[in-house]
BABANU-986985 format. One record per residue: residue in three letters; x, y, z of N, C-alpha, C, O in turn. Coordinates in Angstrom, 1 decimal, padded with zeros to 4 digits. Example, Ala and Ser with C-alpha at 12.3 -4.5 7.8 and 13.67 -1.06 7.14 Angstrom:
// BABANU-986985
ATOM   type      n_X      n_Y      n_Z     ca_X     ca_Y     ca_Z      c_X      c_Y      c_Z      o_X      o_Y      o_Z
ATOM    ALA    013.2   -005.7    007.8    012.3   -004.5    007.8    013.2   -003.3    007.8    014.2   -003.3    008.5
ATOM    SER    012.8   -002.2    007.1    013.7   -001.1    007.1    012.9    000.0    007.9    013.4    001.1    008.0
//
This chain:
// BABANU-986985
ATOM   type      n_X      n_Y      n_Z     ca_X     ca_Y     ca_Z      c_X      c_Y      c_Z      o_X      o_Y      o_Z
ATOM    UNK    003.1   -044.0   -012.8    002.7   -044.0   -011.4    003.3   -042.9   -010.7    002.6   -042.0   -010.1
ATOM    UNK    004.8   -042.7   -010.6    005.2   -041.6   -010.0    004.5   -040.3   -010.7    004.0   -039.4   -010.1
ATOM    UNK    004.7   -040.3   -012.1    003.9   -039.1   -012.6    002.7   -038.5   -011.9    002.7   -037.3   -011.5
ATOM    UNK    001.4   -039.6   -011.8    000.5   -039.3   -011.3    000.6   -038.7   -009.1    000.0   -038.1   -008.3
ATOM    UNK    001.7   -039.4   -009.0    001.7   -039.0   -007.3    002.4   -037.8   -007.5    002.0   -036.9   -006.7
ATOM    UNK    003.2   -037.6   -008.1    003.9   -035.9   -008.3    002.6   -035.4   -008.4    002.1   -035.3   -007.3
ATOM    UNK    001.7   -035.0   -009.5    000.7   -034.4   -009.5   -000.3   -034.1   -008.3   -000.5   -033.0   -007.8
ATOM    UNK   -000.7   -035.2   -008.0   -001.3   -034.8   -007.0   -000.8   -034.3   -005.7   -001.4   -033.4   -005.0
ATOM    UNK    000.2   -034.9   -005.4    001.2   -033.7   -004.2    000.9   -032.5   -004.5    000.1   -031.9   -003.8
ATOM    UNK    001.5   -032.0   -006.0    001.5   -030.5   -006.2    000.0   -030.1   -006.2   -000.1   -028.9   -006.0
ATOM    UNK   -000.9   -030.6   -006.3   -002.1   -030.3   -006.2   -002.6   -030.1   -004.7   -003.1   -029.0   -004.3
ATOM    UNK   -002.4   -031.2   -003.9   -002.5   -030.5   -002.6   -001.9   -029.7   -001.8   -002.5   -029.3   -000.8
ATOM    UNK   -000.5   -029.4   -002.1    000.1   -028.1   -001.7   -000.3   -027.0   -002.0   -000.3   -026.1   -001.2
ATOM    UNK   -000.8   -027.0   -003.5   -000.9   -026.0   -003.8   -002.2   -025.1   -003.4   -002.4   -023.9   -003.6
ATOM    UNK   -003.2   -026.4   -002.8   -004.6   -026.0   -002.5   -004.9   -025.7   -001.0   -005.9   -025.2   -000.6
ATOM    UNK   -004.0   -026.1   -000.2   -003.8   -026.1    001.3   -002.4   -025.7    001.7   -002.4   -025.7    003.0
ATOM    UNK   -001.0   -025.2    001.1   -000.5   -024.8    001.7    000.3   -023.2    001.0    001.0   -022.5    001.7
ATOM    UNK    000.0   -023.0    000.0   -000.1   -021.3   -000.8   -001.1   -020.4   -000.4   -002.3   -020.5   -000.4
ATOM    UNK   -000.4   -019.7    000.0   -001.4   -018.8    000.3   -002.0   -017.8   -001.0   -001.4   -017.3   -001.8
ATOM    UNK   -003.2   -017.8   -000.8   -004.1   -017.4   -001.8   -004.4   -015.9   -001.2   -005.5   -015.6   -000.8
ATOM    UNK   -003.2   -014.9   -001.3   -003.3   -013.4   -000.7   -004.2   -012.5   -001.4   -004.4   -012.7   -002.6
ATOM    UNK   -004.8   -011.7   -000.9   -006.0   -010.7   -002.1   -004.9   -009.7   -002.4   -003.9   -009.3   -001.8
ATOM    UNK   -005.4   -009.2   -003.7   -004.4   -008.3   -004.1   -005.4   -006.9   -004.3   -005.0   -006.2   -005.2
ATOM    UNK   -006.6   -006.4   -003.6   -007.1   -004.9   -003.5   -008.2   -005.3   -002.0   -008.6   -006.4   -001.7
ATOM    UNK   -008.5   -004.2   -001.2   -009.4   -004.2   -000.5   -010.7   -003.5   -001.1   -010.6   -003.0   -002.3
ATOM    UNK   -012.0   -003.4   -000.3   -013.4   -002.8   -001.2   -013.8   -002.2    000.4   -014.3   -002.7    001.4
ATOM    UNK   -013.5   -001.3    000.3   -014.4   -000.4    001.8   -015.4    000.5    001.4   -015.4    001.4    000.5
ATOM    UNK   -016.6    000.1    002.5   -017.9    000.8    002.2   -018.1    001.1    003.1   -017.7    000.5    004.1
ATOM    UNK   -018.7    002.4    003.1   -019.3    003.5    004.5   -020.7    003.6    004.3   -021.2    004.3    003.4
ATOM    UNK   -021.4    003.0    005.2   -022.8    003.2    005.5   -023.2    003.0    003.6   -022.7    002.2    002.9
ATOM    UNK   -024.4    004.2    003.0   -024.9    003.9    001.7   -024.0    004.5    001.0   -024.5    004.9    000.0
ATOM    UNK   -022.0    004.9    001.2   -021.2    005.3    000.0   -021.1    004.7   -001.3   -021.7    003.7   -001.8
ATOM    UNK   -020.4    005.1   -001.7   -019.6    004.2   -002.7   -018.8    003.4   -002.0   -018.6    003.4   -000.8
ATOM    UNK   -018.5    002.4   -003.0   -017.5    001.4   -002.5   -015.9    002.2   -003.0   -015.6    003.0   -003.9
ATOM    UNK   -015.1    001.6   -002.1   -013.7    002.6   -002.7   -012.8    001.1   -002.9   -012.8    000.1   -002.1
ATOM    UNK   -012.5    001.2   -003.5   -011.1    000.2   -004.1   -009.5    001.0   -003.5   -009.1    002.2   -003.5
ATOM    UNK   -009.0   -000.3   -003.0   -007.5    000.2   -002.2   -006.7   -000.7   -002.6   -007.0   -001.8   -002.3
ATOM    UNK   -005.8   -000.6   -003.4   -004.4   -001.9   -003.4   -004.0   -001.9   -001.7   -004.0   -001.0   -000.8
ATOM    UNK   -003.4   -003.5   -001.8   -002.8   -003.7   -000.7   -001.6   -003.6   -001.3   -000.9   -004.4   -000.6
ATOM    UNK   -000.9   -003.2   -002.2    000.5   -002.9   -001.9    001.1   -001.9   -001.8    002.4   -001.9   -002.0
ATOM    UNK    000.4   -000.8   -001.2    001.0    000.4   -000.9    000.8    000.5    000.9   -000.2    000.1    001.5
ATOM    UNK    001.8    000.9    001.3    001.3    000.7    002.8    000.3    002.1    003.2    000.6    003.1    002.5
ATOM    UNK   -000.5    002.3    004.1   -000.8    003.6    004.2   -002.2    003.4    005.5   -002.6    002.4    006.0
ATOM    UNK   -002.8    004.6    005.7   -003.6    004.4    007.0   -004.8    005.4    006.4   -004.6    006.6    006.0
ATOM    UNK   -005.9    004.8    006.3   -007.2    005.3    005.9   -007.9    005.7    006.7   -008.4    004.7    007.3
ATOM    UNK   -008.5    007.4    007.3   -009.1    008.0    008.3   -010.5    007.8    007.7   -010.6    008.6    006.8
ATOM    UNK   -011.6    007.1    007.9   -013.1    006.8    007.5   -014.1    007.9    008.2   -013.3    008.6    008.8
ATOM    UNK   -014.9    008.3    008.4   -016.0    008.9    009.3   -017.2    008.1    008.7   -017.8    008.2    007.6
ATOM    UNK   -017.4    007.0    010.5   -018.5    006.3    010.0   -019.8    007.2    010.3   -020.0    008.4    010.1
ATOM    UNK   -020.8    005.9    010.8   -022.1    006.8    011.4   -022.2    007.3    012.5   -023.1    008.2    012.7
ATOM    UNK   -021.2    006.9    013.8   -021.4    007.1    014.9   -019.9    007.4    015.1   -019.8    008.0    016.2
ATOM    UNK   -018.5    007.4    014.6   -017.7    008.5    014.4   -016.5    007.8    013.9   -016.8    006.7    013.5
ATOM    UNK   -015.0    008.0    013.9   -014.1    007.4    013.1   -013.7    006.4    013.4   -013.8    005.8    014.5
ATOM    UNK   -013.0    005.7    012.0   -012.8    004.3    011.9   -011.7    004.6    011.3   -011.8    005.2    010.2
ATOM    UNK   -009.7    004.2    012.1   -009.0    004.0    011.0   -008.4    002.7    010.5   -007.9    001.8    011.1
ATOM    UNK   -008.6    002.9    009.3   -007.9    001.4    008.5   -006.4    001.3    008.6   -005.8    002.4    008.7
ATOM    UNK   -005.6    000.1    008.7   -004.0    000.2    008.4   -003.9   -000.7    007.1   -004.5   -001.7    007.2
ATOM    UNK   -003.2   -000.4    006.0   -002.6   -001.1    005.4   -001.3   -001.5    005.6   -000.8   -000.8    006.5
ATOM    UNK   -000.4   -002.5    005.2    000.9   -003.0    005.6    001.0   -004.3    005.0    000.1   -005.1    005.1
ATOM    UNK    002.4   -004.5    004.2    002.6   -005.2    004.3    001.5   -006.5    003.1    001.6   -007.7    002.8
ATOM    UNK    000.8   -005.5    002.6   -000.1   -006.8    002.0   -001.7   -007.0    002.7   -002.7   -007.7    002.5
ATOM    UNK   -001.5   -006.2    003.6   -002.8   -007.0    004.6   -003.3   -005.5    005.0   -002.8   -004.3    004.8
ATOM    UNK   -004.6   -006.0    005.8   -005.7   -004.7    006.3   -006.1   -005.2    008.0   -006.2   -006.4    008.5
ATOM    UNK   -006.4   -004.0    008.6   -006.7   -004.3    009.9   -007.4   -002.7    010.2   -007.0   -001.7    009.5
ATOM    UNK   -008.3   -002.7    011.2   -008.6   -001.5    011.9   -008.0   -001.2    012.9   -007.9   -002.0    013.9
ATOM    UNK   -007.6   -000.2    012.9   -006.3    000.1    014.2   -007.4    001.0    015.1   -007.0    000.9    016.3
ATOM    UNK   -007.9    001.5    015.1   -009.1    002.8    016.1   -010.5    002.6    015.2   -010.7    002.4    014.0
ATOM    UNK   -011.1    002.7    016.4   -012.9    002.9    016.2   -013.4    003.5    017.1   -012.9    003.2    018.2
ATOM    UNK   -014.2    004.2    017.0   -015.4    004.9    017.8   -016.4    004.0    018.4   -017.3    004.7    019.1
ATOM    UNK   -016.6    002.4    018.4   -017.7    001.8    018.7   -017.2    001.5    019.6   -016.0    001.6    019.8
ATOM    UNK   -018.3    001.1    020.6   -018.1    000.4    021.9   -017.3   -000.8    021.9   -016.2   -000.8    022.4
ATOM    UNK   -017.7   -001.8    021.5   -017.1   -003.3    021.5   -015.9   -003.3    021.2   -015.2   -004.1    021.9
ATOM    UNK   -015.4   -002.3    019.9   -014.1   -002.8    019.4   -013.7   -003.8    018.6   -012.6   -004.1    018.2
ATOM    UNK   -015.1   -004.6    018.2   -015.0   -006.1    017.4   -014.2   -006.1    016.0   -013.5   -007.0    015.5
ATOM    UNK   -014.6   -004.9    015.4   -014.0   -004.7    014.2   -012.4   -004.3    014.5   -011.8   -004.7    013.6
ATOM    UNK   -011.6   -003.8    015.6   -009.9   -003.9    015.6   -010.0   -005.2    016.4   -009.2   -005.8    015.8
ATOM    UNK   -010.4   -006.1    017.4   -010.1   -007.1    017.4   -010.3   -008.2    016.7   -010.1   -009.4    017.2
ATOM    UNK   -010.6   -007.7    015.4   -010.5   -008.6    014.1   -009.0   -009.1    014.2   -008.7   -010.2    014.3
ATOM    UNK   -008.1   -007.9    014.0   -007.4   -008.3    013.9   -006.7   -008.4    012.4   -007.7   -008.0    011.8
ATOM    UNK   -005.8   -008.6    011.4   -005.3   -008.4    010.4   -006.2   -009.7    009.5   -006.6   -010.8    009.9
ATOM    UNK   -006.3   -009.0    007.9   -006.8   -009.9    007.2   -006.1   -010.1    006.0   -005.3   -009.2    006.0
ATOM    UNK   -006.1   -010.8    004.8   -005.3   -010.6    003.7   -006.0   -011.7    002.9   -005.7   -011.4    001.7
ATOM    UNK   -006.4   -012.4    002.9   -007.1   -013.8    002.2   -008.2   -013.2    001.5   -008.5   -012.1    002.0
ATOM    UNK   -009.0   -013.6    000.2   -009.9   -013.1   -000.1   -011.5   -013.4    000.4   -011.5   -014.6    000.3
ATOM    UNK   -012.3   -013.1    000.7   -013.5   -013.2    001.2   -013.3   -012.9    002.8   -014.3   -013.0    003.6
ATOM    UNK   -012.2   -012.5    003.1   -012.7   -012.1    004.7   -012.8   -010.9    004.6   -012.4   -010.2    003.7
ATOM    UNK   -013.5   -010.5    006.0   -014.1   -009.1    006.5   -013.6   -008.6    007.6   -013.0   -009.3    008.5
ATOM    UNK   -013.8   -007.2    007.7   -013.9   -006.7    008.7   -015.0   -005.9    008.8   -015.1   -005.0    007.9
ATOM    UNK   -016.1   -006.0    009.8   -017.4   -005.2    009.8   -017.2   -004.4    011.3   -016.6   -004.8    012.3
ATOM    UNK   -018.0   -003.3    011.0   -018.1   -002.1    012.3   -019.1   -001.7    012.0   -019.3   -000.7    011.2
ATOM    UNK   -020.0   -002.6    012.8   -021.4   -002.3    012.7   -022.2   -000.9    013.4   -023.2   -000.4    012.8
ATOM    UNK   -021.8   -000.4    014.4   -022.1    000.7    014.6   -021.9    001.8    013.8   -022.8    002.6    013.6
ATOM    UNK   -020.7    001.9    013.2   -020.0    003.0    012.2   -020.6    002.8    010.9   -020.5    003.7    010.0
ATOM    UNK   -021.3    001.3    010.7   -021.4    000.6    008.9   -020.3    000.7    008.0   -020.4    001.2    006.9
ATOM    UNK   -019.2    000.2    008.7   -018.1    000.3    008.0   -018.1   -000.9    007.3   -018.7   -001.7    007.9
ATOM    UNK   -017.6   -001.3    006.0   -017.3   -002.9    006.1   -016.2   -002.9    005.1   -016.4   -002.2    004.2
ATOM    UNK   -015.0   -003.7    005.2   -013.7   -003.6    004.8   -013.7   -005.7    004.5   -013.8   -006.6    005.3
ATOM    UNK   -013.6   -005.5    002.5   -013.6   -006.6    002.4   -012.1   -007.2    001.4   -011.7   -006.2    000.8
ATOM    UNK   -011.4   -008.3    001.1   -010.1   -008.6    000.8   -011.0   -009.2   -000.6   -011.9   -010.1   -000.7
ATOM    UNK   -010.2   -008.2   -002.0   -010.8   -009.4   -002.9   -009.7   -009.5   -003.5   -008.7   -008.8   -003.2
ATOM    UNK   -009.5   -010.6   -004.7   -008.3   -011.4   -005.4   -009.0   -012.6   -006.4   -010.1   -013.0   -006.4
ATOM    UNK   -007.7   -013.1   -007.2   -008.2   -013.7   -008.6   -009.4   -015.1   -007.8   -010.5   -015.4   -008.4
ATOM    UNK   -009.0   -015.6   -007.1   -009.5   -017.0   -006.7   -010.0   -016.5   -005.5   -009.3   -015.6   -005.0
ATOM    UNK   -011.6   -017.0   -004.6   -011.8   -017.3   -003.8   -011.8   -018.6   -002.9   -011.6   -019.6   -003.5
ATOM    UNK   -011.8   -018.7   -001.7   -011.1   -020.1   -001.2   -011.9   -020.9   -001.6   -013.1   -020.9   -001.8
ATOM    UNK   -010.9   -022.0   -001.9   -011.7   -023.4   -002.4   -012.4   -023.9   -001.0   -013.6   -024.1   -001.2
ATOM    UNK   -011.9   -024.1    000.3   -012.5   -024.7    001.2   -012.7   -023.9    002.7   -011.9   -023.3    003.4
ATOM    UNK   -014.2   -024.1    003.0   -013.9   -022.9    004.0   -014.1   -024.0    005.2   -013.4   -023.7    006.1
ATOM    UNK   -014.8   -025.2    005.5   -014.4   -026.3    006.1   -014.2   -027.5    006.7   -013.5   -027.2    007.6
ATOM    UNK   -014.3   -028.1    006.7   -014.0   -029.9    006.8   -014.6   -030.0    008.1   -014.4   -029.4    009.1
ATOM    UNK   -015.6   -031.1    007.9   -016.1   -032.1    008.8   -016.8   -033.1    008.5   -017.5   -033.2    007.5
ATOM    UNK   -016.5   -033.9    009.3   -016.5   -035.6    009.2   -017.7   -035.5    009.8   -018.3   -036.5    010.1
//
C-alpha cells in the first residue's frame, strides 16, 4: 500500500510541479528558414522583420523580445518564455519565436 502511494506522489510531482524547461528555441522570419538557437548560451539576436527590427534576448535558459518595430508591442509584452510549445509571435514583423524540448506539456487545462 505505501509502495503504491509513494508512486503516485512522485507521479504527480513530477507531472505538475518540474518544470518541463525547452532545451533550443526555432525562430522564423516571414518565408526564412527556420534557425535553431540553444538556450544555454546567453546572447541577443538582431532579426530584420517585414516592417523592421525585432531583438530576441536569451538568458538564463529562457527567450523574450526585448525591442520591436510594431506598434502594439504584443510580442515584448509576452514577456519571457522557456516551456516547450509556447510562443512568441510579431505579427507585423512575421516573426515567430517557438521553445522546443524532449516532452511537450501533458496538460494545458483543467475544467470542471
Amino acid at each position: 500500500m505505501f509502495t503504491l502511494v509513494a508512486i503516485a506522489s512522485f507521479s504527480f510531482v513530477r507531472l505538475f510541479f518540474i518544470s518541463n524547461e525547452g532545451k533550443e528555441a526555432l525562430i522564423k522570419v516571414g518565408n526564412g528558414p527556420v534557425q535553431r538557437v540553444s538556450l544555454k548560451t546567453d546572447r541577443r539576436i538582431n532579426l530584420e522583420g517585414e516592417k523592421g527590427r525585432v531583438v530576441i534576448e536569451i538568458k538564463e535558459g529562457r527567450v523574450r523580445a526585448v525591442e520591436s518595430s510594431c506598434f502594439q508591442k504584443i510580442c515584448v509584452n509576452t514577456g519571457w518564455i522557456n516551456k516547450p510549445g509556447q510562443n512568441i509571435i510579431c505579427l507585423p514583423n512575421k516573426v515567430l519565436v517557438t521553445i522546443e524540448g524532449k516532452e511537450s506539456p501533458k496538460i494545458d487545462a483543467v475544467s470542471y
